[in-house]
N, C-alpha and C positions, 0 to 999 in steps of 0.2 A: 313099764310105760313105753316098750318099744312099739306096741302095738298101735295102728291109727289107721285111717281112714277117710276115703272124699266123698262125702256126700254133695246131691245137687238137691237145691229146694229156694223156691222164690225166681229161680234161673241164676242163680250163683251155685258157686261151686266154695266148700268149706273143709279146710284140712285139721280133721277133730282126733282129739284123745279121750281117753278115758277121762273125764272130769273136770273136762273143761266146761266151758260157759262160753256159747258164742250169740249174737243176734241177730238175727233171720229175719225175712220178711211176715207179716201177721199169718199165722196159721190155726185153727179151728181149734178149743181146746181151754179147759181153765188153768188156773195154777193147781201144780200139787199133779196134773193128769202125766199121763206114760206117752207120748207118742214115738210111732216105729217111722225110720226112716230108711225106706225099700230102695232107693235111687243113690246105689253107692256105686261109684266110679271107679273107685280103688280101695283094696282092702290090704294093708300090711300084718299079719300075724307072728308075733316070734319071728322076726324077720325071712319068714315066706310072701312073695307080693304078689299078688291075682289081680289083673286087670281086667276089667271089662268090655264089653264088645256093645253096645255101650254100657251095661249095668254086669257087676258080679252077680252071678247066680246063688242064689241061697243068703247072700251077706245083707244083715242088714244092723242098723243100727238105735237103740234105746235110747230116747233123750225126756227127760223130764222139764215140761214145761216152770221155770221159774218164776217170772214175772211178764208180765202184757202192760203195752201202753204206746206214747204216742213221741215219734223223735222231735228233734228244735225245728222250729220253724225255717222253712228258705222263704228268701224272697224272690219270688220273681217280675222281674220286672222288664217292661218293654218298651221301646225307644228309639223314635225315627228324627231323625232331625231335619228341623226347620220348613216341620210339617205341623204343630201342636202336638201330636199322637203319642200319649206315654198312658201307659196300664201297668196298673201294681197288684200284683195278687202273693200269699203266702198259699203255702202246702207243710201238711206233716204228714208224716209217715208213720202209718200204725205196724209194731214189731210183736216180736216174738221173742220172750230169752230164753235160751234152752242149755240144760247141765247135759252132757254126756254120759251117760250111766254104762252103756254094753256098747259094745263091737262082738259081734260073732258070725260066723257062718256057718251053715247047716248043710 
């Protein structure tokens, strides 16, 4: 497990190992599918590290979509005073879970 890796995806940057599980913004794709993620930043191997210029060449990384669905509610809400003017709206956020499977570079 010394091996890891920074992927960018959604416009975050994520620092993944082998087998984790982290939560991404909604990306295209069911449960059960492979998706590759090309936009690695940084790659650690057996403790060699290659940085990119912005992206490693050849490194890319295998993640297994886990689950899809929708985060908690925000509320947003807006508020002038001592003018009447208040607006309430909520938002959710559709994600992405994804397991770690490969790190490699070619």
């Amino acid at each position: 497990m010394n091996s890891f890796a920074i992927v960018e995806t959604g416009g975050k940057q994520y620092r993944v190992h082998e087998g984790d599980t982290i939560r991404v913004e909604s990306l295209d794709g069911d449960e059960g599918d492979t998706i590759d993620l090309e936009s690695v930043k940084l790659i650690s191997l057996d403790g060699e590290t290659s940085v990119g210029t912005p992206n490693v060449e050849g490194a890319k990384v295998q993640a297994e979509v886990v689950n899809k669905g929708k985060g908690k509610k925000i509320v947003v809400f807006k508020y002038k005073a001592k003018t009447r003017y208040r607006r309430k709206n909520g938002h959710r956020q559709n994600f992405t879970d994804l397991r770690i499977t490969d790190i490699s570079v070619s």
